[in-house]
N, C-alpha and C positions, 0 to 999 in steps of 0.2 A: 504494500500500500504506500509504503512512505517513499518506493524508489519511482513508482508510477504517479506520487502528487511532486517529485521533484524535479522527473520528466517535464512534466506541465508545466511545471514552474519555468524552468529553462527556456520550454517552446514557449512561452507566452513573453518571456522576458526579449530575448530573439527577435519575438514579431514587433514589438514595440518599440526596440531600437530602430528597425526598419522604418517602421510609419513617422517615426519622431524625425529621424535623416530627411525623408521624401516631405515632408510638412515643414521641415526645413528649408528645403532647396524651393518648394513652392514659393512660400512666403518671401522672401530674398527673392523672387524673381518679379517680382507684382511691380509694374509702374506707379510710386508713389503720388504721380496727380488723379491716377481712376483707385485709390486705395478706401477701401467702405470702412466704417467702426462696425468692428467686430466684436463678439464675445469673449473671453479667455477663454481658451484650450487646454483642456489640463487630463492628463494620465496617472494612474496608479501604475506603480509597479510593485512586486513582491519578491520577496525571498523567505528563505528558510533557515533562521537563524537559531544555534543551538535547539535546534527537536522544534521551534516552534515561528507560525507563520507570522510574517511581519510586512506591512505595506508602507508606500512613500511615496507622495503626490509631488508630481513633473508638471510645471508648464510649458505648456510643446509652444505656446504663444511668445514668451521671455526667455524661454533656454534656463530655468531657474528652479530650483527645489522649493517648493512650497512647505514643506512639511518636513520635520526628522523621521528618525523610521519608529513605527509604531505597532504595536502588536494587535491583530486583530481580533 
């Protein structure tokens, strides 16, 4: 159980760098005279810290940690 939830962990962490990179390069590409007010963007991420799960909020909008890690 714990090797198959740290599987997931991994795959989920993985896809999220992904999306955080390409939401990167979007935004950085936008013409700043057609640029709208938008809402912040923001991600969880997880790990597994000694036996127990822990999350951490990402603004994919700032590039910035919003959060310390915290236990869920």
């Amino acid at each position: 159980m714990k090797k198959k939830l740290a599987i997931m962990l991994i795959a989920i962490s993985l896809f999220s760098s992904f999306y955080v990179s390409a939401a990167a390069v979007e935004l950085a590409s936008e013409d700043p005279a057609n640029a709208e007010e938008r809402a912040e963007e923001v991600m969880w991420f997880y790990r597994n810290y000694n036996g127990r799960l822990q999350k951490r909020l990402w603004s994919v909008t700032y590039g910035k940690w919003l959060t310390d890690w915290e236990y869920c």
